[in-house]
PDBQT receptor file of N, H, CA, C and O in Angstrom, charges set to zero:
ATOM      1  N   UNK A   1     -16.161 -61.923  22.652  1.00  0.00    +0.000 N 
ATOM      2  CA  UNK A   1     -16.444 -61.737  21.246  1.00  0.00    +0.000 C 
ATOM      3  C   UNK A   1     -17.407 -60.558  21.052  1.00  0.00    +0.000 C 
ATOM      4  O   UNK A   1     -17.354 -60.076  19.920  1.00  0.00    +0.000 OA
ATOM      5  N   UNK A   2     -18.233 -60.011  21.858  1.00  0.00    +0.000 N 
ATOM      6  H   UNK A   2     -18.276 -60.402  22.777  1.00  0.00    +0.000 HD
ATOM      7  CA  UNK A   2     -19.542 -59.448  21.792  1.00  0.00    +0.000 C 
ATOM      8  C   UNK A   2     -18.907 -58.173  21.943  1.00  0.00    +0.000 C 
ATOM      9  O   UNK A   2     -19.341 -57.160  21.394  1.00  0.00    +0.000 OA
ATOM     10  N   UNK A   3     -17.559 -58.204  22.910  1.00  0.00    +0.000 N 
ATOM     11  H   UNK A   3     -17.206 -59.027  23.356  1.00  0.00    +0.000 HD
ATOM     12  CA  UNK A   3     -16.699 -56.653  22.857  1.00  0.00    +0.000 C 
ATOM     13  C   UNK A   3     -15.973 -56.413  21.732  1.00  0.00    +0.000 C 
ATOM     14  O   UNK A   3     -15.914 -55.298  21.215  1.00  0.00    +0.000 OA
ATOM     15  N   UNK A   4     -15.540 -57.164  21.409  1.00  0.00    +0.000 N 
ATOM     16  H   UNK A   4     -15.588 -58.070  21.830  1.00  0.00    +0.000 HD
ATOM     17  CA  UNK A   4     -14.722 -56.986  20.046  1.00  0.00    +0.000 C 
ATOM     18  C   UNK A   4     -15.681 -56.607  18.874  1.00  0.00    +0.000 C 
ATOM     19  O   UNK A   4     -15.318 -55.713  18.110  1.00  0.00    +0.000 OA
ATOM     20  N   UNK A   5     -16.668 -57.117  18.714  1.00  0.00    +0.000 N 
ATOM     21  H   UNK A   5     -16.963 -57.844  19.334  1.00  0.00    +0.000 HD
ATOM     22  CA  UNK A   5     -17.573 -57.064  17.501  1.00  0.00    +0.000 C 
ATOM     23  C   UNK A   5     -18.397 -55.246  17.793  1.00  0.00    +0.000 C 
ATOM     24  O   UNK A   5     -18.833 -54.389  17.025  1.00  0.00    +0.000 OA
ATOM     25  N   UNK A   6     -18.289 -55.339  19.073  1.00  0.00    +0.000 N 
ATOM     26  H   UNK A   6     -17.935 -56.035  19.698  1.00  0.00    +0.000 HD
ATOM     27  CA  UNK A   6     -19.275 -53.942  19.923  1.00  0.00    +0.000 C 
ATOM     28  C   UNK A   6     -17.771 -53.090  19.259  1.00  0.00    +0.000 C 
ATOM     29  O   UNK A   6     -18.046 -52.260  18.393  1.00  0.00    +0.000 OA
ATOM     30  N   UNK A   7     -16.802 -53.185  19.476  1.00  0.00    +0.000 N 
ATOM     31  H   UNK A   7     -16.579 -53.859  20.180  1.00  0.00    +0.000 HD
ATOM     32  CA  UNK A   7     -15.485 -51.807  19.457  1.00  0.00    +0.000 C 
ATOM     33  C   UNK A   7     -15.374 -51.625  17.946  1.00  0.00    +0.000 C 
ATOM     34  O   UNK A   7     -14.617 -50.728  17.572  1.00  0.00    +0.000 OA
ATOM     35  N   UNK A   8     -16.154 -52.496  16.822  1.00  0.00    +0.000 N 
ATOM     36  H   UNK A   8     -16.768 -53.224  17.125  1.00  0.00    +0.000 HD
ATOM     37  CA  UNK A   8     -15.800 -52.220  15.543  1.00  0.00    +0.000 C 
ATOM     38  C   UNK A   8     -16.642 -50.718  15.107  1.00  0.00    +0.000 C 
ATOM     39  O   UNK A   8     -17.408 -50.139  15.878  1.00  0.00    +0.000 OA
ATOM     40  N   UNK A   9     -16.289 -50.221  13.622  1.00  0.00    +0.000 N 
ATOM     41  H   UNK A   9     -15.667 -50.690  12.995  1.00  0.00    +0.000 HD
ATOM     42  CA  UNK A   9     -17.335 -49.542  13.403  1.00  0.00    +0.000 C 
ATOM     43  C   UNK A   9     -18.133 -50.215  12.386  1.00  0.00    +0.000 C 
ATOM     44  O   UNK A   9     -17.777 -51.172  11.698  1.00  0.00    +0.000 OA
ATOM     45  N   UNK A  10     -19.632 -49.402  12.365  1.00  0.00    +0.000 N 
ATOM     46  H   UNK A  10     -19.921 -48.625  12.924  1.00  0.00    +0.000 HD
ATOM     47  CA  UNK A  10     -20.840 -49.566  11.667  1.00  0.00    +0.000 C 
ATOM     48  C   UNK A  10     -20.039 -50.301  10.210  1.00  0.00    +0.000 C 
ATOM     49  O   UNK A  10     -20.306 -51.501  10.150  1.00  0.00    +0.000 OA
ATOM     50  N   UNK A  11     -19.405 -49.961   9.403  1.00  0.00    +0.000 N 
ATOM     51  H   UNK A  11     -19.188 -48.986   9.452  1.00  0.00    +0.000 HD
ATOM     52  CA  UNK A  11     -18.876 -50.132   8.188  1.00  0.00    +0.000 C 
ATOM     53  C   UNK A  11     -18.182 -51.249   8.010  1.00  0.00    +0.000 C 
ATOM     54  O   UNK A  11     -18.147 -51.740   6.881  1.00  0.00    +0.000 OA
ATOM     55  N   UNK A  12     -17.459 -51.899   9.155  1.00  0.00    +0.000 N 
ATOM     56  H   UNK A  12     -17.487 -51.500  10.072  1.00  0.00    +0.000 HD
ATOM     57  CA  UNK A  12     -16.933 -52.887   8.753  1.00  0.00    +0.000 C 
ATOM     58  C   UNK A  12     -17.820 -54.113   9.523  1.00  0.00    +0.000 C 
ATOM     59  O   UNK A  12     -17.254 -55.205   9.556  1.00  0.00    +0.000 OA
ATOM     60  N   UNK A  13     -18.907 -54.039  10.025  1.00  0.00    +0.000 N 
ATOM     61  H   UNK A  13     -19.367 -53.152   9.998  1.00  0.00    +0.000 HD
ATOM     62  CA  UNK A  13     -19.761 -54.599  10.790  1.00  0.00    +0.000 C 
ATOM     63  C   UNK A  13     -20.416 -54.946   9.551  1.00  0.00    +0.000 C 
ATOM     64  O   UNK A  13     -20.323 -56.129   9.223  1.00  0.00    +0.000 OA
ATOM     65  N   UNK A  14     -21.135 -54.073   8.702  1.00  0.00    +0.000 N 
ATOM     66  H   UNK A  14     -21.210 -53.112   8.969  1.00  0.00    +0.000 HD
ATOM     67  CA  UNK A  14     -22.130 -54.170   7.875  1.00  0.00    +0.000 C 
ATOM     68  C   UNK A  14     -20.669 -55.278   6.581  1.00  0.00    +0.000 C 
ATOM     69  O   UNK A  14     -21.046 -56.056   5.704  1.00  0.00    +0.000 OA
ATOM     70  N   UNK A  15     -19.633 -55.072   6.793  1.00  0.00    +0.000 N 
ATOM     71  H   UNK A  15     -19.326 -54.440   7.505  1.00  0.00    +0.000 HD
ATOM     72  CA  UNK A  15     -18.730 -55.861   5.510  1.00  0.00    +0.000 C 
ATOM     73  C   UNK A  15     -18.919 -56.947   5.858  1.00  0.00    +0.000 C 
ATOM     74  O   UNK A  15     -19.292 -57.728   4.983  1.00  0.00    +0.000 OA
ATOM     75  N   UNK A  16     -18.767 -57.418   7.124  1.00  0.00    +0.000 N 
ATOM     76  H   UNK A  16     -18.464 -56.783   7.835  1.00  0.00    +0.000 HD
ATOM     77  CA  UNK A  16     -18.464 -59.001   7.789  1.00  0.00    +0.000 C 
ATOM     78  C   UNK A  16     -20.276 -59.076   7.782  1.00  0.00    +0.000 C 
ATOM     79  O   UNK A  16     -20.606 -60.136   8.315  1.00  0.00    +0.000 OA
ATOM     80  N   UNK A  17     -21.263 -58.420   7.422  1.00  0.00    +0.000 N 
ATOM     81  H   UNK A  17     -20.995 -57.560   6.989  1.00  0.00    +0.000 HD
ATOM     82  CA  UNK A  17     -22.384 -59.109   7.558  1.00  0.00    +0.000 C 
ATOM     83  C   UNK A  17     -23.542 -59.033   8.734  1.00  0.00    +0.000 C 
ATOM     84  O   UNK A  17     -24.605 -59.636   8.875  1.00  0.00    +0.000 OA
ATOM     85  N   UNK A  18     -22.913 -58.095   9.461  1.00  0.00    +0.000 N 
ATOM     86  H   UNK A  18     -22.048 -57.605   9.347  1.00  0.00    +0.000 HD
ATOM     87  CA  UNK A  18     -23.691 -58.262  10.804  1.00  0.00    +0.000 C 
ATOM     88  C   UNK A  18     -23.893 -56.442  11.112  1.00  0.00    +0.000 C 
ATOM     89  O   UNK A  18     -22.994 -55.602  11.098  1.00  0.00    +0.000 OA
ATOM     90  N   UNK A  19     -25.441 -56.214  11.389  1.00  0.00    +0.000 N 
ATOM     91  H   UNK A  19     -26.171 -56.897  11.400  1.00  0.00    +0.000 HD
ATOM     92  CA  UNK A  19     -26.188 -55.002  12.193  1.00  0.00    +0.000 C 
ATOM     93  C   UNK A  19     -25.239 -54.949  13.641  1.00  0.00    +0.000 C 
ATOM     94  O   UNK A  19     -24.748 -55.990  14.078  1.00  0.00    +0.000 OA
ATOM     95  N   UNK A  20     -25.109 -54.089  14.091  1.00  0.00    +0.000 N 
ATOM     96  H   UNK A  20     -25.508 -53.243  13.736  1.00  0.00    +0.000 HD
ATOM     97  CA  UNK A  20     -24.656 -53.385  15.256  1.00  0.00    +0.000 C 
ATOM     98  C   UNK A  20     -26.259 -54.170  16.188  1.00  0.00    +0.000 C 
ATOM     99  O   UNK A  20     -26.203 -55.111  16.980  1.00  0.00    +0.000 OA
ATOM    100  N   UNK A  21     -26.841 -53.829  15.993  1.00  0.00    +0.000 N 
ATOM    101  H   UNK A  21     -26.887 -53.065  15.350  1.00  0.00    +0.000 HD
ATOM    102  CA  UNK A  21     -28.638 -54.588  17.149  1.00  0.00    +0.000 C 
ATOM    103  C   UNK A  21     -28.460 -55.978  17.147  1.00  0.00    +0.000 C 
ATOM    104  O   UNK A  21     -29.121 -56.504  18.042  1.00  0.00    +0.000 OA
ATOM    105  N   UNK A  22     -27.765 -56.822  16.423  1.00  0.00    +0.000 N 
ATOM    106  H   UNK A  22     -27.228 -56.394  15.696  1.00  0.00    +0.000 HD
ATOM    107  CA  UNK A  22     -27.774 -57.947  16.166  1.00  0.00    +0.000 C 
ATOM    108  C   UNK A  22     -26.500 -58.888  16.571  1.00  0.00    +0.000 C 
ATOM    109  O   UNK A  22     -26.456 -60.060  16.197  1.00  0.00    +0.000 OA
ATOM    110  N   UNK A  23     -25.100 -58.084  17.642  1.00  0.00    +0.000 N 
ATOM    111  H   UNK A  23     -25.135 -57.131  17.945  1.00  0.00    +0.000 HD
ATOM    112  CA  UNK A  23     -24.012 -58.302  17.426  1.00  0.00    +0.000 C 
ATOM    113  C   UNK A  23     -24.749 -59.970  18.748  1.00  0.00    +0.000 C 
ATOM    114  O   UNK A  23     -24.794 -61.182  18.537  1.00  0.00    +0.000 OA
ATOM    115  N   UNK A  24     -25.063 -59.337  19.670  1.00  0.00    +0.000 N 
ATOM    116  H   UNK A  24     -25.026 -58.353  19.842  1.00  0.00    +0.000 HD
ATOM    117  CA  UNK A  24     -26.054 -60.554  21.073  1.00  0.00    +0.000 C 
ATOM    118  C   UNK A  24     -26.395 -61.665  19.948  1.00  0.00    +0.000 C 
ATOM    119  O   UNK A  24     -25.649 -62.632  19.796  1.00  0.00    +0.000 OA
ATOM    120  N   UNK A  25     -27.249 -61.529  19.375  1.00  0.00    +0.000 N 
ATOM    121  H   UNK A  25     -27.855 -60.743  19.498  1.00  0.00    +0.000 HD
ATOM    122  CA  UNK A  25     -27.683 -62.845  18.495  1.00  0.00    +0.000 C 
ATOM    123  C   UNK A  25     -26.658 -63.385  17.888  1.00  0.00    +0.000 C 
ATOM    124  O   UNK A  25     -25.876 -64.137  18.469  1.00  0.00    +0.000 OA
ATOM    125  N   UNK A  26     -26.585 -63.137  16.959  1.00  0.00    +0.000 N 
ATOM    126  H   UNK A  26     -27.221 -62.527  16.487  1.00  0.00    +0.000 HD
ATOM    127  CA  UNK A  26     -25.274 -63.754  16.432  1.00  0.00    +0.000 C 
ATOM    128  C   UNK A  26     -24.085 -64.051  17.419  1.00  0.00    +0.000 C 
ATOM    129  O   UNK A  26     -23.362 -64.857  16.833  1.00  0.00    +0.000 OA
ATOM    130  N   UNK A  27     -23.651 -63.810  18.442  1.00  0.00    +0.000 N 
ATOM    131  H   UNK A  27     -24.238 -63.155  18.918  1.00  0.00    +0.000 HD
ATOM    132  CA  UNK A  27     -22.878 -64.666  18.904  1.00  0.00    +0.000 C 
ATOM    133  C   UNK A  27     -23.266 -65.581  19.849  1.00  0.00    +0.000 C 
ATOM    134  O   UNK A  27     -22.558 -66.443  20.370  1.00  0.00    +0.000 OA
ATOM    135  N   UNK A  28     -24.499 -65.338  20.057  1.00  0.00    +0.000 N 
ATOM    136  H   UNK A  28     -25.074 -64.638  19.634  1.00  0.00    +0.000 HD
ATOM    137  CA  UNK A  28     -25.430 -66.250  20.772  1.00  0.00    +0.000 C 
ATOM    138  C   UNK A  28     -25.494 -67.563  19.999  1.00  0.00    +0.000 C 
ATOM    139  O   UNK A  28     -25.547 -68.697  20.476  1.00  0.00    +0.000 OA
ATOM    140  N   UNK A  29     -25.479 -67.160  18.571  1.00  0.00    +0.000 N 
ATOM    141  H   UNK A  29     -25.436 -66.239  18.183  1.00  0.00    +0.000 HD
ATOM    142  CA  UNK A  29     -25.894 -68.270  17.796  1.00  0.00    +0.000 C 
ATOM    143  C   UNK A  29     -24.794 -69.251  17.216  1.00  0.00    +0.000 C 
ATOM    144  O   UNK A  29     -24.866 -70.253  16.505  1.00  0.00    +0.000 OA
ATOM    145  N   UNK A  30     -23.900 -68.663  17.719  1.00  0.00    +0.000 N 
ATOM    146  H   UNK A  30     -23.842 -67.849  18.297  1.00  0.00    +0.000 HD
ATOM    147  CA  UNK A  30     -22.201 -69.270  17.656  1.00  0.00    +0.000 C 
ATOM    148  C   UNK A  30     -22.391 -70.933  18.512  1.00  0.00    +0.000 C 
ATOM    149  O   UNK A  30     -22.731 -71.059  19.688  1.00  0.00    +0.000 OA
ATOM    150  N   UNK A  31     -22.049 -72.138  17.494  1.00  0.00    +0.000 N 
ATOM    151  H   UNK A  31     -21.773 -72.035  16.538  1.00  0.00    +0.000 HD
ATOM    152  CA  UNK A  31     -21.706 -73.315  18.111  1.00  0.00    +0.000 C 
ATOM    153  C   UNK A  31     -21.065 -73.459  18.634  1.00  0.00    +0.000 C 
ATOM    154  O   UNK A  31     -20.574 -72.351  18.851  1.00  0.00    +0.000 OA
ATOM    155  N   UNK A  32     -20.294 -74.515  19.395  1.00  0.00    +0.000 N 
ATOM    156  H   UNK A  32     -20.692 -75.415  19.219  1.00  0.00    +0.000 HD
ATOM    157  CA  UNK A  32     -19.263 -74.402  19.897  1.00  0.00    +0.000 C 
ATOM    158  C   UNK A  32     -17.978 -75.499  18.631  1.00  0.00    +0.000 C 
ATOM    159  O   UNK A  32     -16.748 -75.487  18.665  1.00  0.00    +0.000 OA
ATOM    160  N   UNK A  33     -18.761 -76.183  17.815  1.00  0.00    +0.000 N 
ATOM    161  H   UNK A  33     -19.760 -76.193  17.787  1.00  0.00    +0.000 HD
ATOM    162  CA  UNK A  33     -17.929 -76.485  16.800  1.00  0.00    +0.000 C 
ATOM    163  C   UNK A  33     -17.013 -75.313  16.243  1.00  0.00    +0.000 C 
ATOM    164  O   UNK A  33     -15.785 -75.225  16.245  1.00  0.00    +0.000 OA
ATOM    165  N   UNK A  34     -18.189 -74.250  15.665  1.00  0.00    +0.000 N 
ATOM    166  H   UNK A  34     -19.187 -74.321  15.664  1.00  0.00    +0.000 HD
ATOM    167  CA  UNK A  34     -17.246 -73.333  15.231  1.00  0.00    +0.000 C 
ATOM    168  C   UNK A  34     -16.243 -72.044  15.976  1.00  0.00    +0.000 C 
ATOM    169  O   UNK A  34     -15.474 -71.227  15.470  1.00  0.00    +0.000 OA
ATOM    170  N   UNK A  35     -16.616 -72.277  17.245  1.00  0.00    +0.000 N 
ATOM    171  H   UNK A  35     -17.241 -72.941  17.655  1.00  0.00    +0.000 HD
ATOM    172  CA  UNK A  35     -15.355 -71.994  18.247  1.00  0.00    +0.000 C 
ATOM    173  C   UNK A  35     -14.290 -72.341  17.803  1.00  0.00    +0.000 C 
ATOM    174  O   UNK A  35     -13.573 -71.526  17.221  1.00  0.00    +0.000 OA
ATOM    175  N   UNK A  36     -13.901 -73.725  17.982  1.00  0.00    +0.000 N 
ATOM    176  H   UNK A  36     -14.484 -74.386  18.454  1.00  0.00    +0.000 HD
ATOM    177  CA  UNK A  36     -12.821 -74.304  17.666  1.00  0.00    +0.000 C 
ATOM    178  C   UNK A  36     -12.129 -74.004  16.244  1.00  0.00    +0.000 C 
ATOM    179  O   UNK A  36     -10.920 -73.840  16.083  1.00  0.00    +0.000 OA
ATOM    180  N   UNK A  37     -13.026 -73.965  15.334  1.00  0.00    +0.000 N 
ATOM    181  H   UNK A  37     -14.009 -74.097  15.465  1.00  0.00    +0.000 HD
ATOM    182  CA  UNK A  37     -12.482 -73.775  14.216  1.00  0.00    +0.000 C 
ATOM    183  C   UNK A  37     -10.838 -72.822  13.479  1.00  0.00    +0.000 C 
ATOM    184  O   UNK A  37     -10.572 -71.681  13.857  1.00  0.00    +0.000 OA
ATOM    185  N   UNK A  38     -10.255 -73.323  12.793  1.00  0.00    +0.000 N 
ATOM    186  H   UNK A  38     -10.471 -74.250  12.486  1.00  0.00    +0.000 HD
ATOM    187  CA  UNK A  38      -8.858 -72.493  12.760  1.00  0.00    +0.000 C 
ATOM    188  C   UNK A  38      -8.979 -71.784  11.602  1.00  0.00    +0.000 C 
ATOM    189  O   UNK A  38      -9.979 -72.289  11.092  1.00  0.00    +0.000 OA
ATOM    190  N   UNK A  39      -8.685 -71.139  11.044  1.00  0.00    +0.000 N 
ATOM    191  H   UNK A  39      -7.873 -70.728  11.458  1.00  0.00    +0.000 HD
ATOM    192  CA  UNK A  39      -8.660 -70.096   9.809  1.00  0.00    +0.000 C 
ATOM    193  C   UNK A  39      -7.988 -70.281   8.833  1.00  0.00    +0.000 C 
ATOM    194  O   UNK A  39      -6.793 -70.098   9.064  1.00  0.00    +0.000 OA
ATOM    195  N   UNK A  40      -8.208 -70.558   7.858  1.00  0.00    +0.000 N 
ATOM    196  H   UNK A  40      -9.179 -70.707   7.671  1.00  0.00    +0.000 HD
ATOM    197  CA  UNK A  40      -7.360 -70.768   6.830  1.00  0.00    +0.000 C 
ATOM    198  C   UNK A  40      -7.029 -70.114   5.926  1.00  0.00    +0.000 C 
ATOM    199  O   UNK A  40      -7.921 -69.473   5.371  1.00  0.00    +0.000 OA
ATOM    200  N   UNK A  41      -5.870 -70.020   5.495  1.00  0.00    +0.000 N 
ATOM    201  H   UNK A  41      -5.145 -70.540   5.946  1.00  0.00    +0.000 HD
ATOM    202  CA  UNK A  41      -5.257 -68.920   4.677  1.00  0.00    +0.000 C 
ATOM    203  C   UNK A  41      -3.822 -69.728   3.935  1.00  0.00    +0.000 C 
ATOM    204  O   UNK A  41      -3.069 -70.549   4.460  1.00  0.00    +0.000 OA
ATOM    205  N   UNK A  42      -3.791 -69.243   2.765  1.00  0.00    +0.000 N 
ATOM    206  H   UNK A  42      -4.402 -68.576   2.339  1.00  0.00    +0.000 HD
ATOM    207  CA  UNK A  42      -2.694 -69.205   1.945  1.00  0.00    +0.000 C 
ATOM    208  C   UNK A  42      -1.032 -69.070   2.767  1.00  0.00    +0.000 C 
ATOM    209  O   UNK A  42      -0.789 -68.612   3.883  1.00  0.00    +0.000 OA
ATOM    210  N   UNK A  43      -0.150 -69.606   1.826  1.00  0.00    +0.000 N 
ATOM    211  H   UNK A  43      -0.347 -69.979   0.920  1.00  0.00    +0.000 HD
ATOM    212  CA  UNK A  43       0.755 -69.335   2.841  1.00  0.00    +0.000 C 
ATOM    213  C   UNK A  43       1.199 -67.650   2.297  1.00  0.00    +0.000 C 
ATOM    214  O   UNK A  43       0.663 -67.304   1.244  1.00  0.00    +0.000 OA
ATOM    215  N   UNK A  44       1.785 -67.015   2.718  1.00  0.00    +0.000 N 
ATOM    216  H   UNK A  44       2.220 -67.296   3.574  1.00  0.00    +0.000 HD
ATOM    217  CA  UNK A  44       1.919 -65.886   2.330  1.00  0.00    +0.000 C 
ATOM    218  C   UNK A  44       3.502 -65.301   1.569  1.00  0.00    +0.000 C 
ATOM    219  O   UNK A  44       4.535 -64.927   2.124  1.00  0.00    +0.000 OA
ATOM    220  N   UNK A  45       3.275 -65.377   0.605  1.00  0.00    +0.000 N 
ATOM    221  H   UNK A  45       2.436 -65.681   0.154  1.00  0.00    +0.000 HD
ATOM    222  CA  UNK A  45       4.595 -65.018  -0.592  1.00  0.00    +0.000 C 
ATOM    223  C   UNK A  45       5.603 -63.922   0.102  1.00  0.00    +0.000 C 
ATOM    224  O   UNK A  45       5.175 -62.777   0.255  1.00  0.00    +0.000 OA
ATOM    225  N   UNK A  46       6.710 -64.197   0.453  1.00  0.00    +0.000 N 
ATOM    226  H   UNK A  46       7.058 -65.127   0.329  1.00  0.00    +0.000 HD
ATOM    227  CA  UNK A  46       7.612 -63.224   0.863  1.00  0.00    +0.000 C 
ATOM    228  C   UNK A  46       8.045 -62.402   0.384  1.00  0.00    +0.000 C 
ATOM    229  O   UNK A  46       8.303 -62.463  -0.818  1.00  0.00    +0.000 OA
ATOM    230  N   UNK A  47       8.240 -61.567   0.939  1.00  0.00    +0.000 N 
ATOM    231  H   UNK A  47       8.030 -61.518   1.915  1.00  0.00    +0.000 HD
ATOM    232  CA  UNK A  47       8.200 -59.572   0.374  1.00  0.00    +0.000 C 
ATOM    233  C   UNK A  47       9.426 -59.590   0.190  1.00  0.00    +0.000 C 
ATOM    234  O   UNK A  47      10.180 -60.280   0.875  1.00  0.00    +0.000 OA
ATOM    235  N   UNK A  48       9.817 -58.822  -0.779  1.00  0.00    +0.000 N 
ATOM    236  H   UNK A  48       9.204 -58.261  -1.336  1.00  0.00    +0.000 HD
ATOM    237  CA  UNK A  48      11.258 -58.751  -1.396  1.00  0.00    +0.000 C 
ATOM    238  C   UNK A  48      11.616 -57.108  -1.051  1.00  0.00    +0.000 C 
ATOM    239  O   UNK A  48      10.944 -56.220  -1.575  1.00  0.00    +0.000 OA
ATOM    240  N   UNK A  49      12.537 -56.855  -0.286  1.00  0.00    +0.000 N 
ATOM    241  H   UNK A  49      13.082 -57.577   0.140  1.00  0.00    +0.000 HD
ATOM    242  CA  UNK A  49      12.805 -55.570   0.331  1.00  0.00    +0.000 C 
ATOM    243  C   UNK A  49      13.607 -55.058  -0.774  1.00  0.00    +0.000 C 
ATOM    244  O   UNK A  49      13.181 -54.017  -1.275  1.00  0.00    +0.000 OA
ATOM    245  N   UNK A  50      14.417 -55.436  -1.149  1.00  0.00    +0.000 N 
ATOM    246  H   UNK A  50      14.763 -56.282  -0.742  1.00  0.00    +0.000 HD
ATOM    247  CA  UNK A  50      15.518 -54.732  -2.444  1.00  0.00    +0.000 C 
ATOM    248  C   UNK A  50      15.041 -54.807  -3.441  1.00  0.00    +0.000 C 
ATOM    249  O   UNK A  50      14.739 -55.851  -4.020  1.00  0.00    +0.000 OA
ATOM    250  N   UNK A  51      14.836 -53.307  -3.953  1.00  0.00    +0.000 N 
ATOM    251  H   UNK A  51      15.081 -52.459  -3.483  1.00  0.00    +0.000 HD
ATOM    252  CA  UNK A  51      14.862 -53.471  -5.601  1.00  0.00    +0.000 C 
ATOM    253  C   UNK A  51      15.801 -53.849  -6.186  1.00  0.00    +0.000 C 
ATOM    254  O   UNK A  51      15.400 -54.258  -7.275  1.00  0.00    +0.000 OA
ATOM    255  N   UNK A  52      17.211 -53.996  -6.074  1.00  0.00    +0.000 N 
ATOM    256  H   UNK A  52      17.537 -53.664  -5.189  1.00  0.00    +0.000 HD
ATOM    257  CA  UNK A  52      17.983 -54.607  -6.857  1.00  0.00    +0.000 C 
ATOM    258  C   UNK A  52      17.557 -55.847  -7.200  1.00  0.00    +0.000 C 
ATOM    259  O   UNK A  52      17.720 -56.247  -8.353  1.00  0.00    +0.000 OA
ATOM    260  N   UNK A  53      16.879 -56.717  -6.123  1.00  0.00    +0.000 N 
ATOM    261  H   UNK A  53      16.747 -56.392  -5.187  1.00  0.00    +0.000 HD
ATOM    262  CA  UNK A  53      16.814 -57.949  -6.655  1.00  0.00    +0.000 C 
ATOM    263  C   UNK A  53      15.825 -58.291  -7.537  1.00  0.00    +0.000 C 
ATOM    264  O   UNK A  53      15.865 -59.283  -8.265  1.00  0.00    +0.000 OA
ATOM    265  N   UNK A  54      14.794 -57.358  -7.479  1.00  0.00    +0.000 N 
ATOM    266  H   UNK A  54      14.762 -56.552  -6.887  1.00  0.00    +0.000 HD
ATOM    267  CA  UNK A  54      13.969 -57.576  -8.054  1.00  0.00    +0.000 C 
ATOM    268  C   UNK A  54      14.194 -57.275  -9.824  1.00  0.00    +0.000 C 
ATOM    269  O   UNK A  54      13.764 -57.893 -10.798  1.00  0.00    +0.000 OA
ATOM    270  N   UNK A  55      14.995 -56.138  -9.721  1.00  0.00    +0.000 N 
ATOM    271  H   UNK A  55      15.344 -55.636  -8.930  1.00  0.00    +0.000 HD
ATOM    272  CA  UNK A  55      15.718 -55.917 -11.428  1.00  0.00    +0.000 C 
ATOM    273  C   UNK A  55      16.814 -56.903 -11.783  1.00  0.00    +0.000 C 
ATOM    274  O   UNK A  55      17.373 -56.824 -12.877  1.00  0.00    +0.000 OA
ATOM    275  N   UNK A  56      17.088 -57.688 -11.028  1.00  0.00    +0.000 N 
ATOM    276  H   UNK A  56      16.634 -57.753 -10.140  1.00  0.00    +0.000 HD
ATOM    277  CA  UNK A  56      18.143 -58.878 -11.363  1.00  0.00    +0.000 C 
ATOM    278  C   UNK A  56      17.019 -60.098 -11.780  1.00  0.00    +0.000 C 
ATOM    279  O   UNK A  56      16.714 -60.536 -12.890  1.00  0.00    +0.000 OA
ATOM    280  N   UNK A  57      16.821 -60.244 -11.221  1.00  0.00    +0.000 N 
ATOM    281  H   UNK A  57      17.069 -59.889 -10.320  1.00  0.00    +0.000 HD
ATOM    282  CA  UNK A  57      15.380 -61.486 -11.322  1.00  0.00    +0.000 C 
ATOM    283  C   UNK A  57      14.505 -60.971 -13.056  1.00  0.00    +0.000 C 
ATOM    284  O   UNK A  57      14.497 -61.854 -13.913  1.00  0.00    +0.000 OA
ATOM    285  N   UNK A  58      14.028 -59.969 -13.320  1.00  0.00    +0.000 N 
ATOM    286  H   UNK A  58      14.034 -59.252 -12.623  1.00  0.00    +0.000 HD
ATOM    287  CA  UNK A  58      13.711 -58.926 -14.843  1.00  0.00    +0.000 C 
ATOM    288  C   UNK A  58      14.619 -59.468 -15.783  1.00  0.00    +0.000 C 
ATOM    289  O   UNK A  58      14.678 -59.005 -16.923  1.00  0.00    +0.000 OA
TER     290      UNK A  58
């Protein structure tokens, strides 16, 4: 985790919340509850490749 978080840049480090000096702590400070944890997300609406269908559906 500490490489992955190390290969990002400064900008998206600072989006997710976390200093580049601070990447050691924070995953230091990682439980192991939230190890496990799964991600949750929406299901994701399927992309409609044809415009025809989409002007039929209009």
């Amino acid at each position: 985790m500490i490489a992955v978080l190390q290969a990002m840049d400064d900008r998206l480090l600072r989006d997710i919340g976390i200093f580049r000096y601070d990447i050691e702590r924070v995953v230091d400070g990682i439980e192991e509850r939230e190890l496990g944890m799964v991600p949750f997300a929406p299901k994701q609406i399927a992309r409609v490749e044809d415009q025809n269908t989409l002007r039929q559906a209009a």
